[in-house]
C-alpha positions as CSV (number, residue, x, y, z in Angstrom):
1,X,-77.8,211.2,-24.7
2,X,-75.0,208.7,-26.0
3,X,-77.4,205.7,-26.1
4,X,-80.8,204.6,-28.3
5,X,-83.0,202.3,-27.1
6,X,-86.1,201.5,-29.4
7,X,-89.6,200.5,-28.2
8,X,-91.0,197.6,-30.6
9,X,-95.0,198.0,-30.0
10,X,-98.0,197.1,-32.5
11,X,-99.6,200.1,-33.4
12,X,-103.2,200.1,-35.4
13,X,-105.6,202.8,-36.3
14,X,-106.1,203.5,-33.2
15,X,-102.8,204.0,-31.9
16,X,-100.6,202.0,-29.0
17,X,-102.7,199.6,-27.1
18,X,-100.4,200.5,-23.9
19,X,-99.9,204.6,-24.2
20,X,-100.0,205.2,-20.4
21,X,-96.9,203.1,-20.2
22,X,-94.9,203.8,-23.2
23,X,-95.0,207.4,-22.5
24,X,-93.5,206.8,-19.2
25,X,-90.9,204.6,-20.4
26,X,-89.6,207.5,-22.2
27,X,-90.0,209.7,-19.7
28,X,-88.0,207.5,-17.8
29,X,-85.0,207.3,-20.4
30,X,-84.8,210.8,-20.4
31,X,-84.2,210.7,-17.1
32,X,-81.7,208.3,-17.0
33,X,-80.0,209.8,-19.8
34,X,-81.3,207.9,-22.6
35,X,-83.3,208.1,-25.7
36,X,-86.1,206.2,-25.7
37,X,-88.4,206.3,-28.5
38,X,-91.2,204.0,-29.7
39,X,-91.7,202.4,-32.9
40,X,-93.5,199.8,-35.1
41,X,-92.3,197.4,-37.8
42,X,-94.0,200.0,-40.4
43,X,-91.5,202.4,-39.2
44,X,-88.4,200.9,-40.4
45,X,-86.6,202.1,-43.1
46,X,-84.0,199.5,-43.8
47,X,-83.3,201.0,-47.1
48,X,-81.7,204.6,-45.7
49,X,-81.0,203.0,-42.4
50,X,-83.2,205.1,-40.2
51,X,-86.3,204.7,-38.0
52,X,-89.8,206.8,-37.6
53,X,-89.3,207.3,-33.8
54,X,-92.2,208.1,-31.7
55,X,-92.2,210.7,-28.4
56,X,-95.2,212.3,-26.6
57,X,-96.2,215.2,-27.9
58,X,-98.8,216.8,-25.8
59,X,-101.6,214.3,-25.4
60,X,-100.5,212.5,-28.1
61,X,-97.1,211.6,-30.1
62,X,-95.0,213.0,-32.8
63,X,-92.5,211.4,-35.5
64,X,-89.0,211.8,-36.4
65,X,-86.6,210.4,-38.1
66,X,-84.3,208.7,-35.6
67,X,-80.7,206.6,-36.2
68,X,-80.6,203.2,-35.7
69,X,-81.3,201.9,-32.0
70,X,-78.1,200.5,-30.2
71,X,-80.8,197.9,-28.8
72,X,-84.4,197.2,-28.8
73,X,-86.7,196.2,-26.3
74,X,-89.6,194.0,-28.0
75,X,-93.4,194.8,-26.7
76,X,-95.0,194.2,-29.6
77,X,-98.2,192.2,-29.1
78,X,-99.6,191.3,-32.2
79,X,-103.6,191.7,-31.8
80,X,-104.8,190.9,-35.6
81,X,-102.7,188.5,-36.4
82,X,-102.4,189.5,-40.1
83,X,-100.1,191.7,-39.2
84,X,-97.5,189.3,-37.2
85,X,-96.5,189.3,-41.3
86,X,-94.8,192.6,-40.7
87,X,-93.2,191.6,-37.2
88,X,-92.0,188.5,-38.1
89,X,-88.7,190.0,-40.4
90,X,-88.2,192.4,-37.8
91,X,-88.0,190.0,-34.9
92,X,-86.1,186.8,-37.0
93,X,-83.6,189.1,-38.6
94,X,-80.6,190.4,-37.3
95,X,-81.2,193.8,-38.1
96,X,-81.4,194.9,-34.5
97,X,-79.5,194.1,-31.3
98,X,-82.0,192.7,-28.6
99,X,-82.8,193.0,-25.0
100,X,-85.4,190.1,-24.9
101,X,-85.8,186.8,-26.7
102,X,-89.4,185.5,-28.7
103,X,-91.7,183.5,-26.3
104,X,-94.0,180.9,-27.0
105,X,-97.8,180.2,-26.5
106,X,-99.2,179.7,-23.3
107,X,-99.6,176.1,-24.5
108,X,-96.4,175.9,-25.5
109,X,-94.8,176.9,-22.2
110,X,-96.9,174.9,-20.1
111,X,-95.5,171.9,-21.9
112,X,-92.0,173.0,-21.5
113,X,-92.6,173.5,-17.7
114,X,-94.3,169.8,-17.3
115,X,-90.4,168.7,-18.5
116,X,-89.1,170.3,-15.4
117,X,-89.3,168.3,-12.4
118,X,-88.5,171.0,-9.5
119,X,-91.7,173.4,-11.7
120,X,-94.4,170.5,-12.5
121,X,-95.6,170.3,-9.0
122,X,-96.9,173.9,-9.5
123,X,-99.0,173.2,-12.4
124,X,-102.2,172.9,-13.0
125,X,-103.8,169.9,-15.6
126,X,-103.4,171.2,-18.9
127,X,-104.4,169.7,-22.5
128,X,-105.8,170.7,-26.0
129,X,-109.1,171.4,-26.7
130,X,-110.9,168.3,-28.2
131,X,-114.3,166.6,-27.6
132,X,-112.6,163.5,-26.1
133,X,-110.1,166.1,-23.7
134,X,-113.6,167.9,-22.9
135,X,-115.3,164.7,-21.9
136,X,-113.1,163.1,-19.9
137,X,-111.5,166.1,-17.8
138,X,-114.8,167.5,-16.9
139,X,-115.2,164.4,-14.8
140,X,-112.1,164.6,-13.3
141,X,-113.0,168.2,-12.5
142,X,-115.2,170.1,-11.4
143,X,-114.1,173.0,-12.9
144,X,-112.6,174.1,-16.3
145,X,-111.0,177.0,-17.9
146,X,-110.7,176.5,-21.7
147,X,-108.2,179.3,-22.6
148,X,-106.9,180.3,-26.1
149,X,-103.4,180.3,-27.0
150,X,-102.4,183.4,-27.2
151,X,-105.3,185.5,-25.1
152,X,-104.8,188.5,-23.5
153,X,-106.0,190.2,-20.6
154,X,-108.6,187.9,-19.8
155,X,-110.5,188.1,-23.4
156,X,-112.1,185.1,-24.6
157,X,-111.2,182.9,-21.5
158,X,-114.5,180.6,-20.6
159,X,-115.2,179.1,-17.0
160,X,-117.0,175.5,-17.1
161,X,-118.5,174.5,-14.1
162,X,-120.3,171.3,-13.3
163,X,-123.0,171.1,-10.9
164,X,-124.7,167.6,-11.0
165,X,-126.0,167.4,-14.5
166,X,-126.0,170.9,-15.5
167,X,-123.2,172.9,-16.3
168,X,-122.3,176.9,-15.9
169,X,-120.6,178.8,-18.0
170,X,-119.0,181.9,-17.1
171,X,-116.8,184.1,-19.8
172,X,-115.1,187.3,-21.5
173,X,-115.7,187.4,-25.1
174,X,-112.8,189.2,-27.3
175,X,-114.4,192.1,-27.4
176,X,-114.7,192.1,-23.2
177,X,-118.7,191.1,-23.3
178,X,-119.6,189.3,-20.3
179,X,-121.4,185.7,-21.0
180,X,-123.3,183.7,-18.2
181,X,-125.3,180.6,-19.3
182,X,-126.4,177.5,-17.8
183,X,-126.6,174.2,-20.1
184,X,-128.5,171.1,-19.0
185,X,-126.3,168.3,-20.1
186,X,-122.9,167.1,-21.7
187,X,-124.0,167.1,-25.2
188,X,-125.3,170.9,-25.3
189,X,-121.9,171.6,-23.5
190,X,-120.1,169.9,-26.3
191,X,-121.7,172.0,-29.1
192,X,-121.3,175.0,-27.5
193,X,-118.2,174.8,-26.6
194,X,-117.3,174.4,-30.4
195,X,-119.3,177.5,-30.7
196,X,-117.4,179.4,-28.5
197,X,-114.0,178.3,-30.1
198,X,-115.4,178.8,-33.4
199,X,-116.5,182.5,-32.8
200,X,-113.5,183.3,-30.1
201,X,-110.8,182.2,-32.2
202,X,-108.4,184.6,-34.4
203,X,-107.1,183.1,-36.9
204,X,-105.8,179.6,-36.5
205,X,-105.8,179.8,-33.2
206,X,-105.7,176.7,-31.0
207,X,-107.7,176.4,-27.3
208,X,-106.7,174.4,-24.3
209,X,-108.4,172.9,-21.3
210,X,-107.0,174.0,-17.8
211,X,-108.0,172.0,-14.6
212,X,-109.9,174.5,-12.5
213,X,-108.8,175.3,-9.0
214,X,-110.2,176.2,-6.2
215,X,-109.1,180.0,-5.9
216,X,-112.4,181.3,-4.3
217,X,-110.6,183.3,-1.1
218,X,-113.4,185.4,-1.3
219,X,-117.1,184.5,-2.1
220,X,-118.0,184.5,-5.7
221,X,-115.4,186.2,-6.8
222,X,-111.7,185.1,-8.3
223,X,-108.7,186.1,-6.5
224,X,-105.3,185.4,-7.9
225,X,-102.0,187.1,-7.4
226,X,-99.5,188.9,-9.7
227,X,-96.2,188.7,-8.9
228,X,-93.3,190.7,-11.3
229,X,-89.9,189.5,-11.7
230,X,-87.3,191.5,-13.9
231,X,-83.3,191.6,-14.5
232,X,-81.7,194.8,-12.8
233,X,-78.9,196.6,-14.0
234,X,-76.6,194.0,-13.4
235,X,-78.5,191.6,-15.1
236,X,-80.0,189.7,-12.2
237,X,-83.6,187.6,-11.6
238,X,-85.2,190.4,-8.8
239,X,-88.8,190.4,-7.4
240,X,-90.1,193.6,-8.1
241,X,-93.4,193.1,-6.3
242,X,-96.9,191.3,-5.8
243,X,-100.1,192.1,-5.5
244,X,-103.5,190.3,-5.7
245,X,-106.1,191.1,-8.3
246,X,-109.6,190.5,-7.1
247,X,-112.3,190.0,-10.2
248,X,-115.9,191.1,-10.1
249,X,-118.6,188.9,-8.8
250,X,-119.4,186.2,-10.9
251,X,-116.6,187.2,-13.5
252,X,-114.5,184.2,-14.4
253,X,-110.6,186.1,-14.3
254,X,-109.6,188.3,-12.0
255,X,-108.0,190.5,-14.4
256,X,-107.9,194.3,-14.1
257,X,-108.7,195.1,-17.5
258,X,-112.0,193.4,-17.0
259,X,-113.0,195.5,-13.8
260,X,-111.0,193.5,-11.2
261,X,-109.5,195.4,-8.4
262,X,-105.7,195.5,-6.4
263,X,-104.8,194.6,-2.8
264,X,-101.8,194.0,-1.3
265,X,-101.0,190.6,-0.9
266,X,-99.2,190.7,2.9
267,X,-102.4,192.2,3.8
268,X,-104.6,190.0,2.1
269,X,-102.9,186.6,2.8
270,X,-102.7,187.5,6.3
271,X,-105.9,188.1,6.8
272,X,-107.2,184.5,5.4
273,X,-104.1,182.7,6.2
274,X,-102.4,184.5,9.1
275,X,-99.4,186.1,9.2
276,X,-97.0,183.2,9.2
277,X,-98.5,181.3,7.0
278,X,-99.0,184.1,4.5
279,X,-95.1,184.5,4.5
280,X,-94.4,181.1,3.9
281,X,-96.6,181.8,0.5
282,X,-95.3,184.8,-0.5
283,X,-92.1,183.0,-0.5
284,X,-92.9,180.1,-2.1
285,X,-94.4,182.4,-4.5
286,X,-90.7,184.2,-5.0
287,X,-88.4,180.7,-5.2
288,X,-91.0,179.0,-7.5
289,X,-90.8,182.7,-10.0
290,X,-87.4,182.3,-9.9
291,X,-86.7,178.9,-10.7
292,X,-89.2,179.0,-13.2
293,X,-87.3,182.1,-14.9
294,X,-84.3,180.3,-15.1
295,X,-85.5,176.9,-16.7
296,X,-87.5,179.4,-19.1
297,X,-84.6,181.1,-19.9
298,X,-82.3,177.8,-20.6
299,X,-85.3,176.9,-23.1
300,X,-85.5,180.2,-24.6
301,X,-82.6,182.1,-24.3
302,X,-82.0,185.4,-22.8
303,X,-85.3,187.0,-21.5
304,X,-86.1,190.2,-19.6
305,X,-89.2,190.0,-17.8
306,X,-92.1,187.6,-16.5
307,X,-95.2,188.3,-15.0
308,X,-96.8,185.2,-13.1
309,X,-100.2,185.2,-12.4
310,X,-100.3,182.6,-9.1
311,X,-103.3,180.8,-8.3
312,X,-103.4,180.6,-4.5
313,X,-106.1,177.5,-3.1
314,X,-108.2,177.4,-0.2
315,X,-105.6,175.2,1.5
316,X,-102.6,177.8,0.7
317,X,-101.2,175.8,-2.1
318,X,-99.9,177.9,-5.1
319,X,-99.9,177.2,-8.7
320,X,-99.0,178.7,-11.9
321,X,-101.7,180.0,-14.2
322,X,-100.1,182.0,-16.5
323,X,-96.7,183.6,-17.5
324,X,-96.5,187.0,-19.5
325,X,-93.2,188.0,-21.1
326,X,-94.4,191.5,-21.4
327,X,-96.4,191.7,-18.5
328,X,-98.5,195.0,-17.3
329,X,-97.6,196.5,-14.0
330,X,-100.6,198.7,-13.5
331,X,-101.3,196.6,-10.6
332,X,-98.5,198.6,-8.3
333,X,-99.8,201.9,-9.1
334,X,-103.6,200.9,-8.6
335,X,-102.2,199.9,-5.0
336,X,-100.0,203.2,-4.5
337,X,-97.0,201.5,-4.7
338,X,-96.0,204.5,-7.0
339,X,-92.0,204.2,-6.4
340,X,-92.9,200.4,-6.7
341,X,-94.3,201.2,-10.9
342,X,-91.8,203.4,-11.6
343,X,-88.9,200.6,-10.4
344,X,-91.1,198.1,-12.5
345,X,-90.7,200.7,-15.6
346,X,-87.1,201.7,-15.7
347,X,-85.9,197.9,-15.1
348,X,-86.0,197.1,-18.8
349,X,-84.0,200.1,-19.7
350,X,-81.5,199.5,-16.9
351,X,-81.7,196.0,-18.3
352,X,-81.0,197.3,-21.9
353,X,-77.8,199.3,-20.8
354,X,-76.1,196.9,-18.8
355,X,-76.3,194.4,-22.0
356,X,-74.7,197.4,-24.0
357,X,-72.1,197.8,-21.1
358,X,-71.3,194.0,-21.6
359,X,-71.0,194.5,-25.5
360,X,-68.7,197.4,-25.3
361,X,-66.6,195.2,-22.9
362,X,-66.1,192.5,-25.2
363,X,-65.4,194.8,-27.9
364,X,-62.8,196.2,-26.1
């Protein structure tokens, strides 16, 4: 195994929040070849130039030292943010050769895509958090999402809903409690919207207001789709696949971490669309991926990966709700698309390689 590819995660007390797919990540390198090993800023010993390297042992992992990476893939998600402290050296020096460039807040990238004429159409209303933004958007809409920054798999997201003067609330705390209420005017809205920010908020986190659409394919429930773009080993914008996530009744994401479940979205489309019309979306939902990629990419510089999580209307219009730089792809193997995961995995290492392929013939 000529070449080292490191695994930036975050790694707490209670291990990797991920361990399913970091294990097979490494699994994968071997297979290809490759050392693949998993670390965390804590590991780094810049000092004697070497790294704590982590490989599944058993059920669990075991250490060694390992040399220096010849590239590093970042997956660190940074849950308590005290510890971004330890990341941010890491990630801003140029200690390491990377395969994957720092993304923004999902604020933050939503403003960047409203700049982009041939992307805006796609979006949905988006703006801070502020009495006054509150007010006035939830009588444009009907429906709300007020989001945080820099969430996660659902947690801490909180549906508003108006129905005549009352108004529903539907949620995921950060710690994945459910929350249903019903309020009976604006001004007990108000405060406890504060409240939830207040009590949701890690850090100095900021909150923003998303126009609510119309995404109920099925009764009561959310529906969205996820849809998986990634460089191959020649360094080009592929679609690695799609599925649609369906969330519990009454749940306000459709998230899988939060009990939602997989179909596949040919089958579902066609079924409440028909066939033709449910390839028209699936294409749209391909060209508007991988424009998108490519305008975030001239902002950012080079990137990897994106998961997009599409809203698709009653009327078969699609929008963009979210964009993850280090997406999950559990969503292929919950459908049995088991060749389909294991293509998602190994992309980022064939990424990695072909970038060290391109450095060795520059050097040359």
């Amino acid at each position: 195994m000529d070449k080292r590819i490191g695994i930036l995660v975050y790694r707490g007390d209670k291990g990797y929040g991920n361990p399913a797919f970091l294990r097979r990540l490494v699994e994968e390198g071997t297979s290809m070849g490759v050392e693949v090993f998993v670390f965390s800023p804590q590991d780094v010993d810049r000092i004697f130039h070497q790294i704590r390297g982590y490989e599944p042992y058993g059920a669990g992992w075991k250490w060694r030292w390992r040399e220096w990476p010849d590239i590093v893939i970042d997956y660190y998600r940074y849950y308590p943010l005290a510890k971004h402290r330890h990341y941010l050296p890491i990630r801003e020096g140029s200690i390491f050769r990377f395969a994957n460039n720092r993304f923004a807040n999902k604020f933050r990238v939503h403003q960047i895509l409203e700049q982009e004429p041939e992307v805006y159409q796609w979006l949905p209303e988006t703006v801070p958090f502020s009495k006054k933004n509150l007010s006035d958007m939830i009588k444009k809409h009907p429906r709300l999402y007020l989001k945080p920054s820099n969430g996660t798999a659902g947690r801490s997201i909180l549906r508003i809903e108006r129905k005549g003067d009352r108004f529903l609330l539907c949620g995921r705390t950060k710690k994945q409690g459910q929350k249903n209420e019903i309020l009976p005017n604006t001004a007990s809205l108000t405060q406890r919207i504060k409240q939830w920010v207040e009590q949701e908020k890690r850090g100095d986190e900021h909150f923003f207001l998303q126009q609510g659409l119309d995404l109920g394919l099925l009764s009561d429930r959310t529906v969205d789709a996820r849809l998986l773009i990634q460089k191959d080993g020649q360094g080009v914008w592929r679609t690695t696949g799609m599925g649609m996530r369906v969330g519990p009744a009454h749940s306000s994401t459709s998230n899988l971490h939060g009990g939602g479940t997989a179909l596949p979205a040919g089958q579902f489309l066609s079924s409440r669309f028909g066939v033709d019309l449910a390839e028209i979306i699936i294409h749209q939902c391909q060209e508007l991926a991988l424009v998108t990629a490519e305008k975030l990419e001239s902002h950012f510089g080079q990137m990897m990966e994106f998961g997009f999580d599409l809203g698709i209307d009653t009327e078969g219009r699609v929008w963009i709700i979210e964009i993850n730089p280090k997406p999950g792809r559990d969503i292929f193997r919950k459908l049995g698309q088991l060749s389909r995961y294991r293509q998602a995995v190994r992309r980022p290492l064939e990424y990695a390689l072909h970038l060290l392929e391109k450095d060795s013939l520059v050097s040359q």
